[in-house]
N, C-alpha and C positions, 0 to 999 in steps of 0.2 A: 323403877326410878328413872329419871330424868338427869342423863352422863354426859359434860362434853368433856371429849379426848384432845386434847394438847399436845398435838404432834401426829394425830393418828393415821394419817397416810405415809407410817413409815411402817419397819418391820414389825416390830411389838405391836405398836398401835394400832395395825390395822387388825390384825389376828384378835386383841381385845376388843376390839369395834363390831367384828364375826362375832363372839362368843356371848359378849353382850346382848347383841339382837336375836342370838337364839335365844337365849333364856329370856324374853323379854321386855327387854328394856328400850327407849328410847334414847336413840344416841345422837348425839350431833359432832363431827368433825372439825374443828379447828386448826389451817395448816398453811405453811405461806410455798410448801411443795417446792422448797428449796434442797432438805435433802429427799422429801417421801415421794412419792406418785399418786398421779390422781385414780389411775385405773387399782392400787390397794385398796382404795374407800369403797369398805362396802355401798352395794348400790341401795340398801334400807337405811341407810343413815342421811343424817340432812350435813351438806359440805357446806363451809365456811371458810373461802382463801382469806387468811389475814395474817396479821406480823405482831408476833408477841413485844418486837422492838417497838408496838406504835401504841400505848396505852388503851387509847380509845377503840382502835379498832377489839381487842379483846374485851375490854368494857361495855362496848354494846353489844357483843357477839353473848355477852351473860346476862346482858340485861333482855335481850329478846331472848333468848332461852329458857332463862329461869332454873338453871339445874339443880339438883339434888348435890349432884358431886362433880369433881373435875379432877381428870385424870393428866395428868401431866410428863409427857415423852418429849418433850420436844427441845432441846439441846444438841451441842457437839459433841460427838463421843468418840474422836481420833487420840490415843495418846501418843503418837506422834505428831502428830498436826501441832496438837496443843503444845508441843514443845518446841515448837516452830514460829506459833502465834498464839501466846496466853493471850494477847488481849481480847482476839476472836474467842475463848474460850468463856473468859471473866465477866467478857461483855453479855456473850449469849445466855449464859449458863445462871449468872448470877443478877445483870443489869435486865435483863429481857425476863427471868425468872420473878424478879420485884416485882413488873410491871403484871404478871399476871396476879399476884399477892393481892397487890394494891386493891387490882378489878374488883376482882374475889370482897374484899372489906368494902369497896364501895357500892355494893351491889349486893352484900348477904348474902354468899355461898360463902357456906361453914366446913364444907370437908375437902380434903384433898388427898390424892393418892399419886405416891411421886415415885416417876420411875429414877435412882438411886443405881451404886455401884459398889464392887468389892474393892475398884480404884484409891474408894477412901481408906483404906487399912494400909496398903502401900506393903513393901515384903512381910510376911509375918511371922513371928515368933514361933508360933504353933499353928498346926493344922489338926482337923478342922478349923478352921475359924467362926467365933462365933460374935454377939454384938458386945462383950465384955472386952475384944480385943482391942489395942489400945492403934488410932487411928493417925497415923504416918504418912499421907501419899507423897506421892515423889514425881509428879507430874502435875500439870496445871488442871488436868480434866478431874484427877482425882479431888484436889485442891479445893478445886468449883464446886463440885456436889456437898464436899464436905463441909463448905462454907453455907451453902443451901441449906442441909440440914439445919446446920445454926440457927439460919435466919427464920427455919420452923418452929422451932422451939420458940423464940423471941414470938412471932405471931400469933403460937399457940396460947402463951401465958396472957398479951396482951389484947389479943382480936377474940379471942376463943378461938380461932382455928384448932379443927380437929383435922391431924393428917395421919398419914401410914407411909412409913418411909423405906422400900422395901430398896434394900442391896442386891441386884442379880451380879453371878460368876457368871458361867459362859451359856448366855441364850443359844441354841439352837434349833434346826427341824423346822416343820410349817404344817399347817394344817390343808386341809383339802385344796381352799383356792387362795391361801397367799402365803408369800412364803419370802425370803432376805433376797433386797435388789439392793446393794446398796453403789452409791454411784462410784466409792470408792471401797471396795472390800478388802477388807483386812482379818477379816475371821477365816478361823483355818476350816472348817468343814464343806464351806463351799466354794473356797480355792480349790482344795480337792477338787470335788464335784466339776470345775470348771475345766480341770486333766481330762475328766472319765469322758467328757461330751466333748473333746476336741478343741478347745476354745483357750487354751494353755497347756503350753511343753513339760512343764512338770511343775511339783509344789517346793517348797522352800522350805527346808528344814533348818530352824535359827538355833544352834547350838548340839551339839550329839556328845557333851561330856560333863551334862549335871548330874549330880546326885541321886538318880532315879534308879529303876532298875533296868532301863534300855539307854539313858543319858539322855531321854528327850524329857520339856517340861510336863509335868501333869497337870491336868486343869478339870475344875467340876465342870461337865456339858449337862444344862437344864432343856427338857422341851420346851419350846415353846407355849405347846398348848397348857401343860402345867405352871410355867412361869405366869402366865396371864391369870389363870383360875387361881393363883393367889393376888392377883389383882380385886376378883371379883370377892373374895374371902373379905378385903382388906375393906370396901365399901359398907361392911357391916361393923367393923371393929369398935370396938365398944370403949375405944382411950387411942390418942396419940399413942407410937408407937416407932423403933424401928426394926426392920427385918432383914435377915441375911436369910438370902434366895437359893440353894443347890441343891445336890442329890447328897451329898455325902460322899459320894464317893468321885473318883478319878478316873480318867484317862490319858494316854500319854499320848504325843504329837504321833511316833510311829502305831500306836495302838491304831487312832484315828484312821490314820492310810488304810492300814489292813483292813479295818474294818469296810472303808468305801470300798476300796480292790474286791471283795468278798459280796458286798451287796450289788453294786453295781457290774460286776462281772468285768470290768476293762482294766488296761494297761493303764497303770499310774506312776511314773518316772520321780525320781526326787532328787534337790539336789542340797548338799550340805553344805552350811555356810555356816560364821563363824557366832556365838553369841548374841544377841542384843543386848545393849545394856539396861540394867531396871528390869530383868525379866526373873521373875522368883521359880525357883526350882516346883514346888507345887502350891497351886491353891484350891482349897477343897474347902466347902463351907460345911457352917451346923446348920442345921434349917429346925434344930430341936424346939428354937422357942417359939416358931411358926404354928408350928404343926402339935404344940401345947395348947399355946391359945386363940387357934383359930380352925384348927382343925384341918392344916393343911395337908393333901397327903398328895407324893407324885405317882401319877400313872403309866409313865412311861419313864423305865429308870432305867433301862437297858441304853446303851450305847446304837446297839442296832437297831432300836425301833427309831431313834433321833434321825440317824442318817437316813435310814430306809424313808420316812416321811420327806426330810429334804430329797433325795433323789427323784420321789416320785413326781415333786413340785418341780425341781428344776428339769426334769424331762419335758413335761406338761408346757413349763416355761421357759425354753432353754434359752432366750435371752431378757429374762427379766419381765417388766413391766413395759419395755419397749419405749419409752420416754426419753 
C-alpha cells in the first residue's frame, strides 16, 4: 500500500514509518517538525515539511501521493499544557485535524487511522477499561480527541470515511533506531532513563498514598513496536471501529524505578512530592475486542523487555535526535 503518516517524525510515527517499510510498504511523511525531528524519518520514506494548519499544503501533499491510507499522529498531547492553553489544544487537535478530513474528501482517500487516547475516558469506574466505558475526560487534550472521534463518525456516515480509531495507555520502549525525544518529556520511563545517564538528579514521584499496593499510580505500559503493529492490523480492518490499546495488565511508578535500577544497573534517586490533581489511581485497558477482531496479539508484555529496549536506545542516543 501507498501510507502517508501525519505526524511521522515524532515518537510513534516514526517507529510506524520503520515497520511499514519493512514490511513493504510505501510511505511518505507529512510533518511541519514542530514537535518531531527530521533525523526520526526514516531515510526510505519520501519527507514532506508542511502544516496541517494550512489546508492546501496537506491537499496537495495527497493529491501528489495518491495514498491508499493516512495515518494520522500529529497533535498536542501535554495535559498539562492543555490546561494551560485549550485553545492550542482545540485549534491543533480538532481545527488543524478538519483540515486534514477535508483533504482527504477532496482528493478520495477513503481510510484513515487515528492515533487516539485513554485521555478520552477521564478517571474510570472500572478497570480494565474497555470501549463500553462511558467517556468523561477532564482535560482539554482528552476533550479534543474525544470531539475527533465525533467528528469520525459524522465523516464516516456522510463521506464514507472508513477509519480505526485506536486509544493507546502508556506508549513506551523503541525499536532498534528510533526511539522517544520529546522536546518536552513528561513520560515516566525516560525521566528515569535520563537519572541512569547522568543528565537528571533524580525522578519525581507525584503522590506515594493512592490506593495501590505500594501508594504509587498504576498505569498500562505498551511497546512501542506492538502498539504500532496494531496500527498496521488497523489498515486492513474490515468496518469503522474504535480500539483501546494496552497489555492488560499494570505497573506502578515505584515498580517502574526498580525495574530501570535493575536493567540499567545505575543509581536512581527519587524524590516524593505531593499528588497531582486529575491523576486516577490505575488505568489499565482491555485490548479484548482488538485482539477479537483483528487479531492483535502483543509481544512484548514484560515490563522488562519495554525498558530494556528504551535503555538500549537511549544509550545509543543519549541526547536524543540532537535537534
Amino acid at each position: 500500500m501507498k501510507i502517508l503518516i501525519v505526524g511521522g517524525a515524532g515518537y510513534i510515527g516514526s517507529i510506524c514509518t520503520e515497520l511499514l517499510l519493512d514490511e513493504g510498504h510505501q510511505v511518505a511523511v507529512f510533518d511541519n517538525l514542530g514537535e518531531g525531528h527530521r533525523r526520526a524519518v526514516d531515510s526510505r520514506a519520501n519527507f514532506i515539511i508542511g502544516d496541517l494548519a494550512d489546508r492546501s499544503q496537506i491537499e496537495a501533499a495527497l493529491s501528489s501521493i495518491g495514498p491508499d491510507a493516512v495515518m494520522h499522529f500529529a497533535a498536542s498531547a501535554l495535559v498539562g499544557e492543555s490546561m494551560r492553553d485549550p485553545s492550542k489544544y482545540f485549534r491543533n487537535n480538532i481545527s488543524n485535524g478538519l483540515n486534514l478530513l477535508d483533504a482527504m474528501v477532496a482528493t478520495r482517500v477513503g481510510r484513515l487511522v487515528f492515533s487516539s487516547t485513554c485521555a478520552i475516558f477521564g478517571p474510570p469506574e472500572r478497570v480494565p477499561i474497555d470501549e463500553t466505558a462511558p467517556a468523561r475526560p477532564i482535560n482539554p487534550y482528552g476533550e479534543s480527541k474525544l470531539a475527533y472521534e465525533k467528528i469520525l463518525r459524522w465523516y464516516g456516515e456522510i463521506h464514507g470515511l472508513k477509519f480505526v480509531s485506536l486509544r493507546y495507555f502508556n506508549a513506551a520502549g523503541a525499536s532498534e533506531n528510533f526511539g522517544e525525544d520529546h522536546r518536552i518529556e513528561t513520560h515516566l520511563i525516560p525521566n528515569v532513563l535520563k537519572v541512569a545517564l547522568g543528565q537528571k538528579p533524580d525522578v519525581e514521584i507525584y503522590g506515594t498514598d493512592y490506593e495501590t499496593p505500594d501508594g504509587t499510580c498504576i498505569r498500562d505500559y505498551i511497546h512501542i513496536v506492538d502498539l504500532v503493529r496494531a496500527h498496521l492490523l488497523a489498515l486492513g480492518a474490515g468496518k469503522s471501529e474504535f480500539y483501546n490499546l494496552g497489555t492488560g495488565d499494570g505497573s506502578s511508578v515505584r515498580e517502574v524505578i526498580a525495574a530501570c535500577r535493575k536493567i540499567t544497573g545505575r543509581k536512581i534517586d527519587i524524590v516524593e512530592k505531593p499528588r497531582r490533581p486529575g491523576d486516577p489511581p490505575r488505568l489499565i485497558a482491555s485490548s479484548e475486542k482488538i485482539k477479537r477482531d483483528l487479531g492483535w496479539q502483543p509481544q512484548f508484555e514484560s515490563l522488562d523487555a519495554i525498558i530494556d529496549s528504551a535503555w538500549k536506545w537511549h544509550q545509543k542516543f543519549p541526547h536524543g535526535y540532537g535537534d
